[in-house]
Phi, psi and omega in degrees: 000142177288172156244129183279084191325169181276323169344298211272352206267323198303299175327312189268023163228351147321295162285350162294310150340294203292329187297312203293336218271338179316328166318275183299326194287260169007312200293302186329301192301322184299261217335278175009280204283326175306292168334302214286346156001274187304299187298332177268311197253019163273293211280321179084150207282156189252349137348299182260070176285187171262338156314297196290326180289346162299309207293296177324331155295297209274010152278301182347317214270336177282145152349119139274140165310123134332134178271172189279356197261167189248021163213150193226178162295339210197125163295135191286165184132173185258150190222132159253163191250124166357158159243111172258144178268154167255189167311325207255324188161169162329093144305108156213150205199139170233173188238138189239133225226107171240169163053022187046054154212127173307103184291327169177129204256149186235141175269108186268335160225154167191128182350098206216354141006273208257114166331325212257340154312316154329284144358262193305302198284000162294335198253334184285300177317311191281327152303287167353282165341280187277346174286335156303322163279334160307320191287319191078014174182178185295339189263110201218151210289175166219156187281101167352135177056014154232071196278295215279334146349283236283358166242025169251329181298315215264320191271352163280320190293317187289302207297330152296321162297327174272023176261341181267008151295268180354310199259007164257358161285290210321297193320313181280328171269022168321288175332339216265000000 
């Protein structure tokens, strides 16, 4: 019988380790990736909870009081905004102008094709909605997994708010 110098034995269990530890890394990186799996196309993002999209409807659906100054950005009246299309479908919105400040904005189309279109945008639209009247203009945060909305929202939105610029220029230089 040979003798298995120690040399060679210190080696061959050096690699048995690196196989072994290559191993357990490889299991580790699968669960991982299986998890974050689970968690993007199961759980769904969590942001968008359904709570926080009720309190934003139901501030959204009401009315805001008119302000007290007596000159605004914008001529009162109702403006609709252009309808743009996306990918998913048809954007439109409309701005409702009192006291020259936008008060409330409403959605007349939106992308309702694909359930899952339905979905996002019952919980997304009502945000738009109020953050827009909060902002006093189209420039408003967008909701994670509604890009393509929130840029048929935002570009219907700008084009109605300039059309109560436009007649709240023209008016002045009426005046003038």
């Amino acid at each position: 019988m040979k003798i298995i110098s120690g040399l060679y034995l210190k080696g061959l269990v050096k690699t048995i380790m690196k196989k072994i530890i290559g191993l357990f890394l490889s299991i580790a990186i699968g669960i991982s990736m299986i998890i974050d799996g689970y968690i993007v196309f199961f759980n769904g993002p969590r942001h968008l909870s359904t709570k926080r999209a009720d309190e934003s409807a139901s501030s959204s659906t009401k009315k805001t009081a008119p302000a007290k100054s007596k000159t605004g950005q914008y001529l009162n009246g109702i403006y609709t905004g252009r309808s743009v299309s996306t990918e998913w479908g048809h954007v439109q919105v409309r701005a409702t102008i009192q006291n020259g400040k936008l008060t409330y904005v409403s959605v007349l189309k939106s992308p309702n094709s694909e359930d899952y279109s339905r979905r996002l945008n019952k919980r997304a639209l009502p945000t738009y909605e109020s953050e827009a009247v909060k902002a006093q203009s189209a420039n408003i945060t967008h909701v994670s997994g509604a890009t393509v909305t929130y840029k048929g929202f935002k570009a219907s939105l700008q084009n109605a708010l300039n059309q109560a610029k436009r007649s709240n220029e023209s008016q002045n230089q009426q005046a003038n």
